[in-house]
N, C-alpha and C positions, 0 to 999 in steps of 0.2 A: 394348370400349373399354379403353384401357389406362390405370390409378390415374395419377395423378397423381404422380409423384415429383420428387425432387430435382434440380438441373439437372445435378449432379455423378454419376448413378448410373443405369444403363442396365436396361431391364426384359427381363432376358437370359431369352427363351424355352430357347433350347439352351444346355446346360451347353457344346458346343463354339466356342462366341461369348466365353463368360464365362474358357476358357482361354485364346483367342486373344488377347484382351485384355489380361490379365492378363500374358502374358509378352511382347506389346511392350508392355507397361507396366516390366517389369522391364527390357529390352531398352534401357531411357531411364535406369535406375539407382531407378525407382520403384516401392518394396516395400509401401506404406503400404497399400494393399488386397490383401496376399498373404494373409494368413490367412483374410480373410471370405472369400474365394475359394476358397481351399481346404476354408474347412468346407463350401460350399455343394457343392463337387465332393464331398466327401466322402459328402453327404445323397445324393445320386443314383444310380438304379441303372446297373448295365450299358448296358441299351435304354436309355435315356430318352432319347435323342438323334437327330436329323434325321440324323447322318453313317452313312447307312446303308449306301454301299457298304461303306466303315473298320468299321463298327459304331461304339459306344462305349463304351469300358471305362475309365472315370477315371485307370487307376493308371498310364496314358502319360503322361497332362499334369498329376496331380498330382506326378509325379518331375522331371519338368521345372521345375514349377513350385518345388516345395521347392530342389531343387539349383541353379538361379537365384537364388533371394532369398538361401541362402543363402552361394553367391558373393560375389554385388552387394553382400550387408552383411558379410563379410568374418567369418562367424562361424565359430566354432572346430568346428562338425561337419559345416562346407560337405565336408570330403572324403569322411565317410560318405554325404552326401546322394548325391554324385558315381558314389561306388560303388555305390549302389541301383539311381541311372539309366543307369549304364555296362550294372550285371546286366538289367535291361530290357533296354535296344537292343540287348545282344548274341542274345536268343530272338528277336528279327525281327520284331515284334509288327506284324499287320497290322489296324493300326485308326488312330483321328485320332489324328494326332503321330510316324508312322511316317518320313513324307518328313522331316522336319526335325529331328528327336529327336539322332542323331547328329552332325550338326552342333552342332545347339544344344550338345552334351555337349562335341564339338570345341573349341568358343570358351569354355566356362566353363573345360575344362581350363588353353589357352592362359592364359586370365585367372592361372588360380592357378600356372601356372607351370611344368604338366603336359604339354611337348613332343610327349612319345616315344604319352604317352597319347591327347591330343587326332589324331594322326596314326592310332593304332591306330581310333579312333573316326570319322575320315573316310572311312576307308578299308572301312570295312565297311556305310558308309553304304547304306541299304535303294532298293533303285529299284525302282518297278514302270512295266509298260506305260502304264499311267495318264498316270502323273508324267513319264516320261520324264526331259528334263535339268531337272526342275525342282531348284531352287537349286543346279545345276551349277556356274554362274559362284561363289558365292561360297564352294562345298567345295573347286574347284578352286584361288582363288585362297588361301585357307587354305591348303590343302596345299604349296601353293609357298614362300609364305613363308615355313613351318615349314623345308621344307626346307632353300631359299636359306641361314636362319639356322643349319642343323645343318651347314651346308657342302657339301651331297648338291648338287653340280654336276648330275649325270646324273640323277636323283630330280627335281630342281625342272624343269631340260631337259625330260625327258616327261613332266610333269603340263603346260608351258607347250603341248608340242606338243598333248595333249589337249583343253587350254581352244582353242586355237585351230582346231582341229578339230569343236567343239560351239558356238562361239561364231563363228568365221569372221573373226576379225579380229588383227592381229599385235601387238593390246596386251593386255596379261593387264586384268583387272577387276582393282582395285583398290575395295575398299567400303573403306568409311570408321568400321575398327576401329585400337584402339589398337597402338600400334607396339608387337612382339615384343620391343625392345629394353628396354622398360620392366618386363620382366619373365622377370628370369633362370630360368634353367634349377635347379629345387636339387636335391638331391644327397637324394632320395627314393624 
């Protein structure tokens, strides 16, 4: 039987439930259970986890997670977090947070204002047989926009003919992130 808890607080058997959550919890701009979450990812071994194709090794989705919250709260070592998680996704780590890791790094870049990097970071985006076009639609329509706004006519052209070759339809996806325009390009 499972204790009795709060209505507010989930009785997360796998530490990969207590990630997930955690960062579409971030994902809404809400950090206020990023630490307990981390120290609990912190307590856990390697195995401890159901994701047993992936395995599980924490330091995917605690980098995620840190590099998110500290985005979202706008804190002065959000760029080191960034470059911790950048060094992760770039060895190709095959475990939980592999399909999405890049991206996610994608859109925190964008957030901070990091173009050229968030594009470097789509574009190395990990796919396996597994996954296949999983979250296709929205690297691809990322990638576009980035472009579109660098000026890359031909660049944003074949990323559109791409999405519509994986997607089969002649509108790009548009999800429902903040406009690129709200966050210039600096000179870093």
């Amino acid at each position: 039987s499972v204790p009795n808890r709060s209505r507010h607080s989930f009785p997360f058997i796998v530490p990969a439930d207590a990630c997930t959550l955690e960062l579409w919890r971030l994902s809404r701009g809400i950090s206020r259970s990023s630490a307990a979450t981390l120290a609990r990812l912190r307590s856990v071994g390697p195995q401890s986890d159901s994701a047993r194709y992936y395995g599980w090794n924490p330091r995917v989705c605690i980098g995620m997670i840190e590099a998110a919250e500290a985005v979202i709260s706008d804190k002065s070592s959000a760029d080191g977090f960034l470059a911790r998680l950048d060094s992760i996704m770039m060895t190709g780590p095959h475990q939980f947070g592999a399909s999405v890791g890049n991206l996610l790094l994608a859109k925190l870049y964008v957030r901070r204002g990091y173009r050229q990097k968030a594009l470097q970071a789509l574009r190395r985006r990990w796919r396996d047989v597994d996954d296949g076009p999983l979250y296709a639609a929205d690297g691809l329509a990322l990638e576009f926009r980035l472009l579109q706004a660098a000026g890359d006519t031909n660049g944003s052209g074949a990323v559109e003919q791409r999405d519509w070759a994986v997607r089969g339809d002649s509108e790009m996806y548009e999800p429902p992130w903040p406009s690129l325009a709200k966050h210039p390009a600096p000179q870093r």
